[in-house]
C-alpha positions in Angstrom: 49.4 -31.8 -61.4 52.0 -30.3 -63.9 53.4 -27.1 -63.1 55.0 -24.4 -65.3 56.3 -21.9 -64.4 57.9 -18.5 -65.3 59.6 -15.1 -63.7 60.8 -11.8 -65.2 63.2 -9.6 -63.8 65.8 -10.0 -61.1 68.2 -12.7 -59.9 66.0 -13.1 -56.6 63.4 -13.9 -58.9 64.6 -17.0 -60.4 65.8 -17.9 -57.1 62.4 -17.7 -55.7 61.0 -20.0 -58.5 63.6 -22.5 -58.0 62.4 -22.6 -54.5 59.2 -22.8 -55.8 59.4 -25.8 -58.3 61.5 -27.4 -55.5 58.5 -27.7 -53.3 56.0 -28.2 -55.9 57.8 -31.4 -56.4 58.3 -32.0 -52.6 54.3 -32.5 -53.4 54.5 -34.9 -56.5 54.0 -32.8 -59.0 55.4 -32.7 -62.1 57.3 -29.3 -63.6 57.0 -29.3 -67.1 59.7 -27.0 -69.2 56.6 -26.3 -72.1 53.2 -24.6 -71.0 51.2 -26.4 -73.3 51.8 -29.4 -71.3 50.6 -27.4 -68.2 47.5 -27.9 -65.8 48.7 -24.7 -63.9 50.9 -21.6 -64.7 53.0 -19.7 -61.7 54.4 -16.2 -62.8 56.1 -14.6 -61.0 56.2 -10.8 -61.9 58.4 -7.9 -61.9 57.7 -3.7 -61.6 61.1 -1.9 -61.6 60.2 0.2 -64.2 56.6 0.4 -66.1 58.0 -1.6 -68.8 58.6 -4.6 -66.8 55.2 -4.0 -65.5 54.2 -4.0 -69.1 56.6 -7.0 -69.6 54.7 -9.3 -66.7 51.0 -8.5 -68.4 52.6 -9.3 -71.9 53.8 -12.9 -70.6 50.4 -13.9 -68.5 48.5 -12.5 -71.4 51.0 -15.2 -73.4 50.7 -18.1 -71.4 46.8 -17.7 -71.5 47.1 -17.8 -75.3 49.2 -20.8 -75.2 47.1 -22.4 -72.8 43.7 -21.6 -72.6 42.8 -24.6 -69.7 45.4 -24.1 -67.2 45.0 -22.1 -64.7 47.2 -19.1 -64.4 48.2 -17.9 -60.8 50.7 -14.6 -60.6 52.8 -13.6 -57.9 55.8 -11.1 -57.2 56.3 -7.3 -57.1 53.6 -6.7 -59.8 51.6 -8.7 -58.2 51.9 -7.4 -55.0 51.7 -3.3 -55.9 48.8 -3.8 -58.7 46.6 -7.1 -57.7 43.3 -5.5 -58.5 44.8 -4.4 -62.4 46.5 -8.2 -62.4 42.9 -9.7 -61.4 41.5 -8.0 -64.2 43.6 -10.0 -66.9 42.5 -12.6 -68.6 43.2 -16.0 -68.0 44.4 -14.8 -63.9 42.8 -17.5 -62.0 44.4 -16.1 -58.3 46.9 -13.3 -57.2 49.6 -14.1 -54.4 51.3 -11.1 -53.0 55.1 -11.0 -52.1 54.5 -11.5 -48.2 52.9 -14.9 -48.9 55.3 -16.1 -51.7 56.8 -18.5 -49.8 53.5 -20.3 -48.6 52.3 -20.0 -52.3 52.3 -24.0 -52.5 50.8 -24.3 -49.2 47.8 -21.7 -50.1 47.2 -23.4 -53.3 46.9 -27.2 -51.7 43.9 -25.3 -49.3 41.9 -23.0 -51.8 41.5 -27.4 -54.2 44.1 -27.1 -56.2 44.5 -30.3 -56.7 48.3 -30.4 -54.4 48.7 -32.8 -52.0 51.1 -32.3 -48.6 54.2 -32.1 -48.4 56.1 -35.8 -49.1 59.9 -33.8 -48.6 61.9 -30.7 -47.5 62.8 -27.6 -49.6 66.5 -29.0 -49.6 66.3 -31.9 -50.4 68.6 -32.8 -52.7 66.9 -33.2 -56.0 68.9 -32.9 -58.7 69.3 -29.2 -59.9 69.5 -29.2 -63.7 65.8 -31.1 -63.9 64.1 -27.3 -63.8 65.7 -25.0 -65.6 68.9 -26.5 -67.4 71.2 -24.2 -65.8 74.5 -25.3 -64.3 74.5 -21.5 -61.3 72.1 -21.9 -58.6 70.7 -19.0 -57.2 70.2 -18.8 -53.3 68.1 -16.1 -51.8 69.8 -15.1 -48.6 67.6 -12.4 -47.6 64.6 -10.3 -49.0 63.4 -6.9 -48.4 65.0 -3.3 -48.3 65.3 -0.4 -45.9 66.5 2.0 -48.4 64.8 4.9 -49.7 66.3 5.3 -52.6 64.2 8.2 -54.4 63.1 6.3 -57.7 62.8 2.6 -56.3 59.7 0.9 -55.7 60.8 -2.3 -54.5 60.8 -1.4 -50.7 57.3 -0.9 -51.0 56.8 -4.5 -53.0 59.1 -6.4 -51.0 59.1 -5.1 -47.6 61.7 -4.4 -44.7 64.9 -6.4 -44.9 64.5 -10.2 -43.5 67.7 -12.5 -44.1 67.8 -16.2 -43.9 69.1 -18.4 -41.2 72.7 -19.0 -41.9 72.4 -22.6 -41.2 69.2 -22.9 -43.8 71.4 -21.1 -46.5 74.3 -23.9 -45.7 71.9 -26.7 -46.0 70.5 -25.4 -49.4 73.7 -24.8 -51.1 75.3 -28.2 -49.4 71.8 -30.2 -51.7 72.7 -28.1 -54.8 76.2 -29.1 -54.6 75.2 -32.7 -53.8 73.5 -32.5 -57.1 76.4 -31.3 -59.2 75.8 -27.8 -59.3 79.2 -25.8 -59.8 78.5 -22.2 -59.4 76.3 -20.4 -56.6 75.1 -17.2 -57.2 73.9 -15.0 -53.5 70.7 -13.2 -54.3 68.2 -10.9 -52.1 67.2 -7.5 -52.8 69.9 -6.0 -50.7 72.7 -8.7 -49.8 74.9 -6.3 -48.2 72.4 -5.8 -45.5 72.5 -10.0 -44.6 72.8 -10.7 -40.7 71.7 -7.2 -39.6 69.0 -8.9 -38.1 69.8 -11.6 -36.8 73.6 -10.7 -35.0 75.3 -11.7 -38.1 76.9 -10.2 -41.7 77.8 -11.0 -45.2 81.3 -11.4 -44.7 80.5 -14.4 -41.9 78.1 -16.5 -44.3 81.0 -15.9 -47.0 83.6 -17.3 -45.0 81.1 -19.9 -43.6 80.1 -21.1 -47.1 84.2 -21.4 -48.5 84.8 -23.3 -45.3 81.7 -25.8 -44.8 80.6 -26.1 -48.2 82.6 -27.7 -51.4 80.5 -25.6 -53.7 83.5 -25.0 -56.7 82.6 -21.1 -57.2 80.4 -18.3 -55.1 79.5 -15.3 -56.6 78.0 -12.3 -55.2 74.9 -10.3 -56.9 74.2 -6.7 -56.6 75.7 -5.4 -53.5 75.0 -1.3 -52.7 78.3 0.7 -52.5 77.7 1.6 -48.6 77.2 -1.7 -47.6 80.3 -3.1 -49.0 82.8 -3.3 -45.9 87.0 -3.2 -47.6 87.4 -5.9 -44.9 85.4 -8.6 -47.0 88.0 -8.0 -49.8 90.6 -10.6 -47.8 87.2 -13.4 -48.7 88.9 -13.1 -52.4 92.2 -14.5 -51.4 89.9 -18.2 -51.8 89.8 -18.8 -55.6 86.5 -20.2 -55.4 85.0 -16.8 -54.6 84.4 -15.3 -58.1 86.1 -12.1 -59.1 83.0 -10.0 -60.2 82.0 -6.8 -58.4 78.1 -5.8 -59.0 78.1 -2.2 -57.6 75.1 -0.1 -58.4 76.1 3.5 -59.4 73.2 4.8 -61.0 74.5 8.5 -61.5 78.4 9.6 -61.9 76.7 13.2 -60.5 76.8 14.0 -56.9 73.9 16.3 -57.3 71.5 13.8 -59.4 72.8 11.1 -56.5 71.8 13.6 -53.9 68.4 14.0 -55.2 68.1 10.1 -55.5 68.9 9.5 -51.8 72.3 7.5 -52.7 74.3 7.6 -49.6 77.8 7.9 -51.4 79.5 10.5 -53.4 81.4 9.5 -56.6 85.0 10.2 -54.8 84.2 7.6 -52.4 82.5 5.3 -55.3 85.3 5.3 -57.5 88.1 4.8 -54.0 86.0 1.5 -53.2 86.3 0.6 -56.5 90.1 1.4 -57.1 90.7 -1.0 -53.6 88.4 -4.0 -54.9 90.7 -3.6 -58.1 94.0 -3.6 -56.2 92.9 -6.6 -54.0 91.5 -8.7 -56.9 93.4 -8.9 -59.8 91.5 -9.2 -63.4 88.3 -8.3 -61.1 84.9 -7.1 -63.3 83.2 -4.4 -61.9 79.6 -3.9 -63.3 76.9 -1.6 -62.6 73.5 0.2 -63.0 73.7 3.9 -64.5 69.9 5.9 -64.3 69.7 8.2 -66.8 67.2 11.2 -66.8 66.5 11.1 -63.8 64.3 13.9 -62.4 66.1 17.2 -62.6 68.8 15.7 -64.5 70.7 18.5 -66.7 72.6 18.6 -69.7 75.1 18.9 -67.9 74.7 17.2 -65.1 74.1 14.0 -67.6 77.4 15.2 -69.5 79.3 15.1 -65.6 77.6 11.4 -65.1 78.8 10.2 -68.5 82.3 11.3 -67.9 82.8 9.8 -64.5 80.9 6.2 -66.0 83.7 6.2 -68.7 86.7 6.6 -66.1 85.4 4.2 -64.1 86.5 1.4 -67.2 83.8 -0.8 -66.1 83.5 -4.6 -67.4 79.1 -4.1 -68.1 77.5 -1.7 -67.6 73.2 -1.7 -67.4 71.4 1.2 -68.7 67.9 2.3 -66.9 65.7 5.3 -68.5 64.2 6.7 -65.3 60.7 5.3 -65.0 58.7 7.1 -62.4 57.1 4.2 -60.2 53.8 5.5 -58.0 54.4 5.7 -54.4 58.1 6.5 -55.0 59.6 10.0 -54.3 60.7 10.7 -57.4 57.4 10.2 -59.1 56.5 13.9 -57.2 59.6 15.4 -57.8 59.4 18.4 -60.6 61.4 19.2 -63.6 60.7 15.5 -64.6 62.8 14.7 -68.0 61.1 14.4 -71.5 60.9 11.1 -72.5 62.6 11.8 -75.9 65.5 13.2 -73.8 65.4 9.9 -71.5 65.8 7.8 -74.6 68.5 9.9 -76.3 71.2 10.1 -73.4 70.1 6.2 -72.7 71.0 5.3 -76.2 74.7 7.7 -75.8 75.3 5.8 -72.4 74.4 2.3 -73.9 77.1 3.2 -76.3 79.4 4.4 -73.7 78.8 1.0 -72.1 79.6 -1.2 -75.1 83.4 0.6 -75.7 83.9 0.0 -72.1 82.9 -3.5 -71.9 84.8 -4.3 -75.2 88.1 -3.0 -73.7 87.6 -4.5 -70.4 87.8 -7.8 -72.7 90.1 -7.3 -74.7 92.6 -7.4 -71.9 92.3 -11.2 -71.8 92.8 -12.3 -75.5 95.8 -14.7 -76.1 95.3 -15.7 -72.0 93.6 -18.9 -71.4 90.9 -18.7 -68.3 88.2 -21.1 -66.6 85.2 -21.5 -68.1 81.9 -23.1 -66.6 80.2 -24.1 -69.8 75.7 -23.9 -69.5 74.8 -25.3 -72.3 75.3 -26.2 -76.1 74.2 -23.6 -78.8 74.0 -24.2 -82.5 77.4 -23.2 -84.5 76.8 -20.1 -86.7 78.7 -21.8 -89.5 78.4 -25.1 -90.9 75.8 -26.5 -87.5 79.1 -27.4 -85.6 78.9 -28.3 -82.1 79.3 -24.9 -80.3 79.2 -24.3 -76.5 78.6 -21.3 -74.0 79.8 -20.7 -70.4 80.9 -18.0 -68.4 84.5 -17.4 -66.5 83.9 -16.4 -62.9 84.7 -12.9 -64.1 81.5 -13.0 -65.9 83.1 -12.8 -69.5 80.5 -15.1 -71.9 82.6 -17.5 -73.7 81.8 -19.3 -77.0 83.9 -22.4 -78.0 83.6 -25.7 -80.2 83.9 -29.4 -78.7 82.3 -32.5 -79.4 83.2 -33.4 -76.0 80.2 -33.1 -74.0 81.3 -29.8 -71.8 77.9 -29.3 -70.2 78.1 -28.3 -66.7 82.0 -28.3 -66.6 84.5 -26.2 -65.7 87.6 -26.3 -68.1 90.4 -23.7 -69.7 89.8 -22.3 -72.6 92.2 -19.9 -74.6 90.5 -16.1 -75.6 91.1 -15.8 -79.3 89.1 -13.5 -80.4 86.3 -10.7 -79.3 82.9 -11.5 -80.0 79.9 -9.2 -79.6 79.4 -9.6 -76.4 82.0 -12.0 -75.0 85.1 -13.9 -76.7 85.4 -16.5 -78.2 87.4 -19.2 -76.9 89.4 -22.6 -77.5 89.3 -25.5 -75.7 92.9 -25.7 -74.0 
């Protein structure tokens, strides 16, 4: 059986289909990087907004195109919110929802899907680069959420918050290590929230993973602003823990935050942010900015766009509000024109790119670490041109024949480049 197979969206997403390839070839099959060389297709979908719900119909309607005979099974948050609209496209052969993800491999080898059983574990260590050609893992540590954030949909799609066992996490990052990986990247839908469950927290499996695991970097995803604890901020005096901050503002208003349910005011936003930045030199601090949200004014989007450009940060994501059914927010009146939405999205996008540029620019002439992915065609002349990313998530572009792929190395910042620098092998 060959397997292909795809996701859209988040972090935890790719994590999950990592997981996913792992144990299809814990089964002997084969996961093939082309779908036309596909018996099945696995998709696994996305609905943050109605355009990555648009975005997942757009790719199994793709895949079906590509490959008419194999048979196309979709999963994820899609999936799981809409599985009678994702029956009805063409080419779907079966609909998994979120809370059966994990057994998706399982369900398939029962309903003759031509799998056999399992032949070995979910960690063992098969080597990591044969999926995906990526040198960062990412591990899911936990899934679900028991926020209610006013315009978020993913509780519903993903559940209440469940976190892995700490040992389990260990053993997975220990394989990928094992099989050269050099960068491991914590996913869930909430990661602050990790442990609550089961006695545990964040900061432990941290300290846990620098002190039982010889994984070269850690990085963090998205943590929320009031799960973030000042005490983990001694975890950055180990170099190996990555000095990137994703904190998810989404409005620099207290009112719009009010009315989304965010559980922080921008006084105590930007005072976590100024002691992350004291503790952690040269940190990047990214984040999430919604703009037109329900209600949102003039000038309340004026106040947001203010406090966004104090806070200097490194990248910034912009989200037009997309109401989501189920969700608060998709009841709440005064709902903002799309024409407005787009307007202030494409000011704050701007806003975004000054910010990121400057953050950047505070590194050229110094020479910095570099984990170089993978080899990219020179825009002049076809010479040998590689990309990789310094654990404060700057994109770096430099030329080497050496072969730099899945190393870390210096590299000295020369110039800016759209959207990272460009670099020189030191």
């Amino acid at each position: 059986m060959r397997v292909y197979l795809q996701s859209l969206g988040c972090k935890l997403n790719q994590s999950e289909v990592e997981a996913l390839a792992r144990r299809f070839v814990a089964t002997g099959c084969q996961v093939v990087m082309n779908v036309q060389d596909a018996d099945l297709c696995v998709v696994n979908t996305c609905a943050v907004t109605h355009i990555a719900a648009r975005k997942s119909r757009r790719l199994i309607r793709r895949l079906h195109r590509a490959n008419p005979e194999a048979r196309i099974v979709v999963t994820g948050c899609y999936a799981e919110l809409f599985p009678h609209e994702v029956a009805k496209i063409e080419g779907v052969d079966l609909v998994i929802g979120n809370e059966d993800k994990e057994r998706l491999v399982e369900l398939l080898r029962v309903r003759g899907y031509g799998i056999k059983s399992y032949g070995l574990g979910v960690s063992t260590p098969i080597p990591y680069p044969l999926f995906f050609n990526r040198t960062r893992a990412f591990v899911k540590i936990q899934d679900g959420c028991n926020n209610r954030c006013a315009y978020c949909v993913i509780g519903l799609a993903r559940g209440r918050e469940r976190s892995r066992p700490p040992e389990e996490v260990l053993a997975e990052i220990e394989a990928r290590v094992e099989a050269g990986c050099k960068e491991v990247v914590l996913t869930g839908v909430n990661i602050g929230a990790y442990g609550r469950d089961l006695g545990t927290s964040l900061g432990q499996l941290i300290e846990d993973i620098l002190t039982k695991t010889a994984v070269p970097r850690l990085r963090l995803s998205s943590i929320e602003p009031w799960d973030f604890d000042p005490s983990l901020l001694r975890l950055w005096e180990d170099s190996r823990l990555c000095r990137h901050l994703h904190l998810p503002l989404q409005s620099g208003c207290d009112a719009t935050l009010r009315r989304m349910g965010r559980r922080y005011t921008t006084a105590e936003y930007a005072e976590l942010v100024e002691r992350a930045r004291e503790a952690i030199p040269d940190l990047a601090v990214t984040t999430d900015v919604i703009v037109g949200f329900p209600g949102e004014t003039e000038a309340e989007f004026e106040e947001s766009l203010r406090f966004v450009e104090k806070m200097a940060f490194a990248r910034i994501h912009v989200f037009k509000y997309s109401a989501r059914p189920g969700t608060l927010a998709a009841t709440m009146p005064h709902q903002v024109p799309p024409e407005v939405k787009r307007a202030r999205s494409e000011v704050m996008m701007a806003l975004g790119r000054c910010s990121s540029e400057a953050f950047r620019r505070r590194f050229l002439g110094r020479t910095m670490e570099v984990l170089w992915e993978r080899k990219e065609r020179g825009r002049e002349g076809g010479k040998r041109v590689w990309s990789g990313l310094t654990d404060n998530y700057i994109r770096v572009w430099a030329e080497s024949e050496a072969d730099l792929a899945n190393t870390i190395t210096p590299a000295k910042m020369v110039a800016l480049a759209e959207d990272g620098m460009r670099g020189e092998i030191a």
